[in-house]
N, C-alpha and C positions, 0 to 999 in steps of 0.2 A: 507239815506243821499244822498243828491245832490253833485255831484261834479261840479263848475264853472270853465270855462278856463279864469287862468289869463290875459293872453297875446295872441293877435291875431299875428298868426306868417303867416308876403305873404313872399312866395315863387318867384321869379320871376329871369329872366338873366338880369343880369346888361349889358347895354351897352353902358357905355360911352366910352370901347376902339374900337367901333365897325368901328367908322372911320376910324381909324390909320389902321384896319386891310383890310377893302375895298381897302385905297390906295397903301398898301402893293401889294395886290393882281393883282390891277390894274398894279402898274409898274413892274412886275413881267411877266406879260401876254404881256406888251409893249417890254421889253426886251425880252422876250423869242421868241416873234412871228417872223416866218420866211416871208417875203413878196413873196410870189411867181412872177415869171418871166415867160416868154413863154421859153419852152424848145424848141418846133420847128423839124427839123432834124437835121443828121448831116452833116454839107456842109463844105467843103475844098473850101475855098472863093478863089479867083481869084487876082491877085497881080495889082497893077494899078502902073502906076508915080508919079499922081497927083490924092490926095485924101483932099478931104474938109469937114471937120465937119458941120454936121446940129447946125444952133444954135437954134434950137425947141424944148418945153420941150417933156418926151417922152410919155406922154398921150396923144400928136395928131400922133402919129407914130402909122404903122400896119404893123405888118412883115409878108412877105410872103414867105417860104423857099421852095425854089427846090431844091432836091438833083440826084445822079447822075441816079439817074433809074427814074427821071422821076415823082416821087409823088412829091405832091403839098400839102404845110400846110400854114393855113392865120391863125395866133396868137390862135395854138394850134387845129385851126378845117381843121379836114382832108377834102379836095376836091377830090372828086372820080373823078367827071367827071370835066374840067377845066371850063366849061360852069354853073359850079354850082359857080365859080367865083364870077361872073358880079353882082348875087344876095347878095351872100357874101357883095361883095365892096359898091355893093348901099346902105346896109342898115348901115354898117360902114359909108359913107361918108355921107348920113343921120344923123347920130348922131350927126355927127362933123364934119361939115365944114373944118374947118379947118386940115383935116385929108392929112397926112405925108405915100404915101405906101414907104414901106421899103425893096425892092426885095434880098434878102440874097439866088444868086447861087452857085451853086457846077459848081468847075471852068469848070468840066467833062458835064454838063449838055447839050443838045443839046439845038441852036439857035432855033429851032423851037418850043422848047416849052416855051422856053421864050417870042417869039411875039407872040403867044397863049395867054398866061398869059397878055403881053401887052396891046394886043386885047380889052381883056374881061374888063382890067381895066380900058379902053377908052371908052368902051361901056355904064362902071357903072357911066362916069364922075368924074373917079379917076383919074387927071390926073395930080399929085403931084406925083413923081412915083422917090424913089431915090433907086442906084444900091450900094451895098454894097462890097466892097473890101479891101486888107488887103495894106500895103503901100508896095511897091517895086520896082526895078529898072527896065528898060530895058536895 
């Protein structure tokens, strides 16, 4: 005796909620996600009288931080030697023209490594060069 199958049973995943759960997922990763920032060093900025806000947005900005011993960091890349600078900046001011340096000192930091740094970013044709400090009296 032969047995015949009644019924052809497919097996398969449904998915018609498959979208709801992508966007789920999506604005979940959109909320969750943290945007990272340049950390930089840590610098004790310098008090000024007169302080003016850039009105630029901050994607033509390039911070450069000196702290008081003297290291040197350009948006998160450490510069050994200050001469490795000028390369840095040209190929930043390269990208973007319209590129904003952003010099963020330590109030302790010696003058001469700051026209050092000035130098170098004269040399790469960065000569958009704004001095970062905190608002205060004399």
């Amino acid at each position: 005796m032969e047995f015949k199958k009644k019924t052809n049973i497919k097996l398969s995943i449904p998915t018609a909620s498959m979208p709801d759960i992508i966007f789920m997922l999506l604005i979940f990763f959109m909320v969750a996600t943290v945007i990272r920032q340049y950390s930089g060093l840590k610098v004790e900025l310098p008090d000024a009288a007169k302080i003016q806000k850039l009105a630029v947005s901050k994607r033509h900005i390039s911070t450069i931080w000196i702290d008081k011993n003297n290291n040197v960091v350009m948006d998160d890349i450490p510069v050994k030697n200050i001469k490795n600078l000028r390369n840095l900046a040209y190929q930043k001011r390269a990208a973007d023209p319209q590129l904003i340096v952003s010099i963020k000192a330590d109030k302790y930091t010696k003058m001469n490594t700051i026209n050092k740094v000035h130098q170098e970013l004269r040399e790469a044709s960065a000569i958009r060069v704004n001095y970062s400090a905190l608002p205060g009296e004399f």
